[in-house]
Every structure is written in C-alpha cells, then in structure tokens.
C-alpha positions as CSV (number, residue, x, y, z in Angstrom):
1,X,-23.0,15.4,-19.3
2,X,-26.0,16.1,-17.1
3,X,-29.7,15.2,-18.2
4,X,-30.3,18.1,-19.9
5,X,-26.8,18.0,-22.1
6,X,-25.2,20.6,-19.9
7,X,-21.6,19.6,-18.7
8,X,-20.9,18.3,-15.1
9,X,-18.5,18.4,-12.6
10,X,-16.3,15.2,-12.8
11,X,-17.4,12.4,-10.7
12,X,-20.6,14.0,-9.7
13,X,-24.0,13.2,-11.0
14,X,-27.7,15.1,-10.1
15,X,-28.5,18.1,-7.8
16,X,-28.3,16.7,-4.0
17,X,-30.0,12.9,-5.2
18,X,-26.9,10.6,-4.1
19,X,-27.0,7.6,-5.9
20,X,-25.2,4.4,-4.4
21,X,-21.8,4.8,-4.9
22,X,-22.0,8.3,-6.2
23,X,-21.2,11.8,-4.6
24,X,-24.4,14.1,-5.4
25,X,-23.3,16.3,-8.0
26,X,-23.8,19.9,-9.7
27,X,-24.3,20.5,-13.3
28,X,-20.9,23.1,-14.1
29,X,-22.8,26.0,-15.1
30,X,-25.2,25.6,-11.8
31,X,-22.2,25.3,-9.7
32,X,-20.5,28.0,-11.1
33,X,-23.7,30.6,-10.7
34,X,-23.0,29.0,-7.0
35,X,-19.8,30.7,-6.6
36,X,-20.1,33.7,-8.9
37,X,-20.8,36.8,-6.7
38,X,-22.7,38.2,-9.8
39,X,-25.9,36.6,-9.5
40,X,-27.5,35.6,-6.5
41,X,-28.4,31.8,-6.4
42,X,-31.1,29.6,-4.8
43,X,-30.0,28.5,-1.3
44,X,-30.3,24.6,-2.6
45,X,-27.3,25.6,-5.3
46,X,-25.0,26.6,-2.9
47,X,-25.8,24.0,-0.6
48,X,-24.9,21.5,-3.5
49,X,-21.8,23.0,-4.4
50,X,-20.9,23.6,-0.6
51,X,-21.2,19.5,-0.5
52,X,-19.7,19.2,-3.9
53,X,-16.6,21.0,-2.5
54,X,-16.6,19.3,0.8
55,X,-17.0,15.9,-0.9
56,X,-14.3,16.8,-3.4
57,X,-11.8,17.5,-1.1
58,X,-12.8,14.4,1.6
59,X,-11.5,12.4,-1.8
60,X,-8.5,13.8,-2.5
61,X,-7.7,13.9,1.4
62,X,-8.1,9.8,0.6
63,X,-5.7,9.6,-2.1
64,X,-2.8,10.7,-0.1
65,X,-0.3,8.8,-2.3
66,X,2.1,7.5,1.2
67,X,1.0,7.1,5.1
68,X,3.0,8.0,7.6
69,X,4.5,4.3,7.9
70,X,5.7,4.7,4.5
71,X,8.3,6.9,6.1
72,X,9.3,5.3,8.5
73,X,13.6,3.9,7.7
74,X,14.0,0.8,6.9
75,X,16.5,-0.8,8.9
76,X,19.2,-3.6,9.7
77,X,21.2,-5.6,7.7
78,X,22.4,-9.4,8.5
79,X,25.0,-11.9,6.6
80,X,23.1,-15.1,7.1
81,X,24.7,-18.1,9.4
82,X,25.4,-21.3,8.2
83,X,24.2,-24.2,9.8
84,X,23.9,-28.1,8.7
85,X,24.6,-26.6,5.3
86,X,21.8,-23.9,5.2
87,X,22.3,-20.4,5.7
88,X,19.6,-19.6,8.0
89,X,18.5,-16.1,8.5
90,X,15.1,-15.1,10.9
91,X,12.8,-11.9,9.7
92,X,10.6,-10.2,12.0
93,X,7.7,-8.2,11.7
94,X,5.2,-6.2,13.1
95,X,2.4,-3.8,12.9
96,X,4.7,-0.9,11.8
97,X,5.4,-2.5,8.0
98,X,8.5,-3.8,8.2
99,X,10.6,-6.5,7.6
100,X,13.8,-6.6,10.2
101,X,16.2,-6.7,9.0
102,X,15.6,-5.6,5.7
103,X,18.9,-6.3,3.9
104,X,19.4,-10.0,3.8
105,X,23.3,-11.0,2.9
106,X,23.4,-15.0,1.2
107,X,26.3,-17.0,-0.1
108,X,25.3,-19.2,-3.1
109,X,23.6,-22.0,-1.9
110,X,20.3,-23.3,0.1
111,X,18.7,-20.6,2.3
112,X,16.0,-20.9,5.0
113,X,14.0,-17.7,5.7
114,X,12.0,-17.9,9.0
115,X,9.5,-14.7,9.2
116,X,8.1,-14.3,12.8
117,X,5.4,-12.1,13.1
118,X,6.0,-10.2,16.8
119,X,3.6,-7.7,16.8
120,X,-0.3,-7.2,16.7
121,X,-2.3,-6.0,13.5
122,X,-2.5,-8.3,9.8
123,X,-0.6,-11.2,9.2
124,X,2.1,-10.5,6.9
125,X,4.0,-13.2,4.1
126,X,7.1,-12.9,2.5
127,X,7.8,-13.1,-0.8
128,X,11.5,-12.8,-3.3
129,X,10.0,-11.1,-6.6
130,X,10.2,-13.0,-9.8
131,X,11.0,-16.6,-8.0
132,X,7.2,-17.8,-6.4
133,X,8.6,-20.4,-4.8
134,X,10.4,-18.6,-2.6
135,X,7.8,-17.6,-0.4
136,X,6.8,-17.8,3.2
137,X,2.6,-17.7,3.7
138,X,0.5,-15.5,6.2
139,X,2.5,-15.2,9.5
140,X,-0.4,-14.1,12.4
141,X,0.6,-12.2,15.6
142,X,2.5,-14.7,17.6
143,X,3.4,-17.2,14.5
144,X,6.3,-18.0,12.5
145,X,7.0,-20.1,9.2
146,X,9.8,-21.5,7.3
147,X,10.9,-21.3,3.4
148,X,13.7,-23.0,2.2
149,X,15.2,-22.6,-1.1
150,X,18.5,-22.5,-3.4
151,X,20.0,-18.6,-3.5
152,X,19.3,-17.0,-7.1
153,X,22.5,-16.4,-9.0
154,X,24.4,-13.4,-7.5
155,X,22.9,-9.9,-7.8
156,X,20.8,-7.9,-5.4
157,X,16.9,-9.3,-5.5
158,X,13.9,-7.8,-3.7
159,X,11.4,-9.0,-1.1
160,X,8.3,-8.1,-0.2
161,X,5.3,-8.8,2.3
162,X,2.3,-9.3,-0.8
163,X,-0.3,-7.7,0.6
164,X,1.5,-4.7,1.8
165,X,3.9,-3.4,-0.3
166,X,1.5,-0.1,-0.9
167,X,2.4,0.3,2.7
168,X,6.7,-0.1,1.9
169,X,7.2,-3.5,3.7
170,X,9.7,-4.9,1.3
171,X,13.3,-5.3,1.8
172,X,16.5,-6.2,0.2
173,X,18.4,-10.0,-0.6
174,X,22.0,-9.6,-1.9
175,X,23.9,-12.5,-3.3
176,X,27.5,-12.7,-3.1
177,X,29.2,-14.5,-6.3
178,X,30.9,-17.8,-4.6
C-alpha cells in the first residue's frame, strides 16, 4: 500500500524517489491513468510508469531461470583404472561448467578423484552428495587436488562442483555391485 492507502505496483514504492535498494515506484491507480488513453496525465506519471515498466522488465530479463552454459551436453564417461589398489580416475574442468568426464564408473573399493582445473575463470571443488567427506576443495586455474575415499555401496550417486551447480556443473558416479 502506498502512503495514502492506495494499492501499489509490487516491488515498487514512491513516485520517481528511489530509495536504496528499491526501484521507484507508482501507486496502481496513478500508473494506470498513465496508460489509459482516456484521461490525459501529467508528463512526471508517465515518466514513472515508463521507468516502472523499463525497470520491471530489466528484472525479469535477470531471472532468466538457465544461461547458455546450462545447455551446453554434458559429456564423457570413464571406468576408473586400478592402480596400487585404488581406482584412480582424473576430472577436468574449466570455465565452461563442467566436469570431464561427467560419468564416473567405480568398482567397490577405495577411489582417488584428482580434479584439475585447466581453464581460466572461478576455481571450482568437487563434491559426491550426501557423503561430505568425499570432497575435493577449490581447484584455481592451473591447480589440481586429490580425494581419496571408499566407493559408496552400489547405485548411481551424484557429484557436483558446490558453488556452481545453479550453473549445471555436476556429474554422474555409478557403482558396480562387486
């Protein structure tokens, strides 16, 4: 509701005063006498409701719900090799989101996941969901780290880079039974 009880468009507060972290806003029943081709209105009106408008659709242009990395494939798929006793499997990543290869094949048994980080951009970690152990922290441009841990039971399990699964960087461990 505006100061004087009158409804307001959502998210918007006063008539062209922007308050920090507020869009300036237009009572409803002002904005509409903006765009109502019945009655003339005063040139500051429409200039409010011209920047309500614009403002309104600046934030939904923001909210897009995917990028265009987000459709990008992902891709590859490697059986880990076994080595000493550990199945050792290397994950790269880059600027682009994603984790290659991004299906992961175990036997039951210790794993080492090495994530190197071969591109420019954030630093990126690797994570299995719902065992917090297994992860591997920030990898920067140039870097690589090491996690080493006992498969999960088999089943198909996910991973994910923490701070950018919004972006799609996750990917997929399967399990084999022994």
């Amino acid at each position: 509701m505006g100061p004087a009880g009158e409804p307001v468009a959502a998210g918007l507060t006063g008539l062209g005063t922007a308050r920090p972290s507020t869009v300036a806003a237009v009572p409803i029943r002002r904005l509409c006498l903006c765009l109502s081709a019945d009655r003339p209105a005063s040139r500051s009106v429409r200039r409010s409701g011209a920047l309500a408008l614009l403002a309104g659709t600046v934030l939904l242009a923001g909210c897009q719900s995917q990028s265009a990395i987000n459709r990008e494939p992902h891709t590859g798929a490697t059986t880990a090799s076994a080595s000493g006793g550990v199945q050792d499997v290397v994950i790269t990543t880059d600027q682009r989101y994603r984790f290659y290869p991004s299906t992961i094949t175990v036997h039951p048994g210790k794993v080492r996941i090495t994530l190197k980080h071969t591109g420019t951009g954030a630093p990126h970690d690797w994570s299995l969901n719902g065992f917090p152990a297994d992860y591997v922290p920030l990898v920067s441009p140039g870097q690589s780290r090491s996690v080493e841990f006992v498969a999960p039971s088999p089943g198909t399990y996910k991973f994910v880079c923490t701070i950018h699964v919004a972006q799609g960087q996750t990917g997929t461990l399967v399990v084999l039974p022994s």
